[in-house]
C-alpha positions in Angstrom: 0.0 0.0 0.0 2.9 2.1 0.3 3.0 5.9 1.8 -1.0 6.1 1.3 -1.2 3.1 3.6 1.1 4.4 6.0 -1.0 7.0 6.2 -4.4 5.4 6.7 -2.6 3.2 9.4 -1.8 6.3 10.7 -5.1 7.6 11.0 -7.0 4.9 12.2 -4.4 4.6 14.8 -5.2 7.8 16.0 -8.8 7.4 15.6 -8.5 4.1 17.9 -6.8 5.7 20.6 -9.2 8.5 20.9 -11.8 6.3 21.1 -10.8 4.5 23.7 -9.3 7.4 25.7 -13.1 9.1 25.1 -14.8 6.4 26.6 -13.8 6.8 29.9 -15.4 10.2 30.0 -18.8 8.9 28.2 -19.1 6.8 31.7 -21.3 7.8 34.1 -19.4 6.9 37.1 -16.1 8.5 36.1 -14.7 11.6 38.7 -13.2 13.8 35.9 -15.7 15.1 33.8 -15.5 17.8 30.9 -17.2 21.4 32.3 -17.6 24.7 30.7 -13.8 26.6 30.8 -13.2 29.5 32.6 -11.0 31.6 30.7 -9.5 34.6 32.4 -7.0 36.3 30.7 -4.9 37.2 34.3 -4.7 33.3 34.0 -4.3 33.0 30.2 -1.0 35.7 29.9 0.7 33.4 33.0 0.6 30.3 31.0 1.8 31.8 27.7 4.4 33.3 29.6 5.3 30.1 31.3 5.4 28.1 28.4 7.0 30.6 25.9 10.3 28.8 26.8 9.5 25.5 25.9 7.9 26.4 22.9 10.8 28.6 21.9 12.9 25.8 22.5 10.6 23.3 20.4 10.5 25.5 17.5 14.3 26.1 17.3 14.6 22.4 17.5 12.0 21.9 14.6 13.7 24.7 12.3 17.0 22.3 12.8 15.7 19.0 11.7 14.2 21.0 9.0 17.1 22.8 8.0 19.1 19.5 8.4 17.2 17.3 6.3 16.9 19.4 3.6 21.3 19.4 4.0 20.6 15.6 4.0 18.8 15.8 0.8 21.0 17.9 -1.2 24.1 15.5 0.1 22.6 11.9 0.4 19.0 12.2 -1.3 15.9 10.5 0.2 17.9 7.2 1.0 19.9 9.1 3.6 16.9 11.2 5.3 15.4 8.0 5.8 18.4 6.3 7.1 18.8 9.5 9.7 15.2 9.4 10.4 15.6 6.0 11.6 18.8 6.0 13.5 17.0 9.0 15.4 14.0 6.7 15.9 16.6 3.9 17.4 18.1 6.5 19.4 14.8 7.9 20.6 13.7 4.5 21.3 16.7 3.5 23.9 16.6 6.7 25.1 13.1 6.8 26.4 13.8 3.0 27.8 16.4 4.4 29.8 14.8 7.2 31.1 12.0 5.1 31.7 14.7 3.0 33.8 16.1 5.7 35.8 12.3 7.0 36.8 11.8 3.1 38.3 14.9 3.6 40.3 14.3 6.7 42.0 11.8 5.0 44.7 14.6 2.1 45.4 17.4 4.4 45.5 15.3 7.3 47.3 13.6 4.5 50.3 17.4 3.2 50.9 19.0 6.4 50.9 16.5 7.5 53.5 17.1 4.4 55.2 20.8 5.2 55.4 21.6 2.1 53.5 24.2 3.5 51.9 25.4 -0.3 50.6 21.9 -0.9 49.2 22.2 2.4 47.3 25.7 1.8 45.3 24.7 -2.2 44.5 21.7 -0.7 42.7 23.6 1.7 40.9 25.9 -0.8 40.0 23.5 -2.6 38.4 21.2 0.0 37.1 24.7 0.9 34.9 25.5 -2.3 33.9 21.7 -2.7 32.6 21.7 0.7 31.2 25.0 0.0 29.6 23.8 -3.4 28.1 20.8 -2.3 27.0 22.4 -0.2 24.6 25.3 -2.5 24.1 22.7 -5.0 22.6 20.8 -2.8 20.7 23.8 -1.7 18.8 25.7 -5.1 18.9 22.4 -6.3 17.0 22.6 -3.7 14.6 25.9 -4.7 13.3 25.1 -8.6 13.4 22.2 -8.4 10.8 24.7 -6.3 9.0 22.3 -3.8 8.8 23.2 -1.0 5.0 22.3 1.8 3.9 
């Protein structure tokens, strides 16, 4: 089906999700409900102001991509935006597992720190690293086993 497949998966995935996430508010004996917003602009001016930077920062990031695949292009063509695109998809991917890792430890290492088991605290470490380490180890390692090319 090609790109026009990709997208339609695309779309009923979205379609799917917001389904399911809507039914929780069509129940009646859900706690959070949609109401009527209040806008006040007193409230309105804080939060633009408050998330200026962010957005700032996501919009610089944006115009880089953009500026760097169309680099891409001109050097490699499509093949090597799409090769990019999915190294920074890997990347993302073993990123977001080890952040993921390091939020589960932060109870462990917070309870035995507070505990003043200060032995408890540097095994865990220890082998949070090692995992962290290997996790990425093996991703990569299993890259360059399937011989993966470009």
């Amino acid at each position: 089906m090609g790109l026009g497949g990709a997208a339609l998966a695309t779309g009923i995935s979205v379609v799917f999700t917001t389904i399911m996430l809507a039914a929780y508010f069509l129940r009646k004996k859900t706690t959070l409900r949609f109401g009527k917003p209040i806008f006040k602009i007193s409230t309105i001016k804080k939060i633009l102001y408050n998330g200026s930077s962010e957005s700032l920062s996501e919009f610089s990031s944006a115009f880089v991509i953009l500026i760097f695949n169309f680099m891409l292009l001109g050097y490699l063509g499509e093949i090597g935006v799409a090769a990019i695109a999915i190294i920074s998809f890997i990347s993302l991917s073993i990123l977001m597992i080890n952040v993921g890792f390091s939020m589960a430890l932060q109870p462990m290492v917070s309870y035995n720190l507070g505990a003043k088991l200060t032995q408890r605290v540097s095994n865990t470490l220890k082998i949070a690293t090692k995992i962290s380490i290997g996790d990425d180890d093996s991703v990569i390692s299993d890259a360059h086993s399937k011989k993966c090319r470009i």
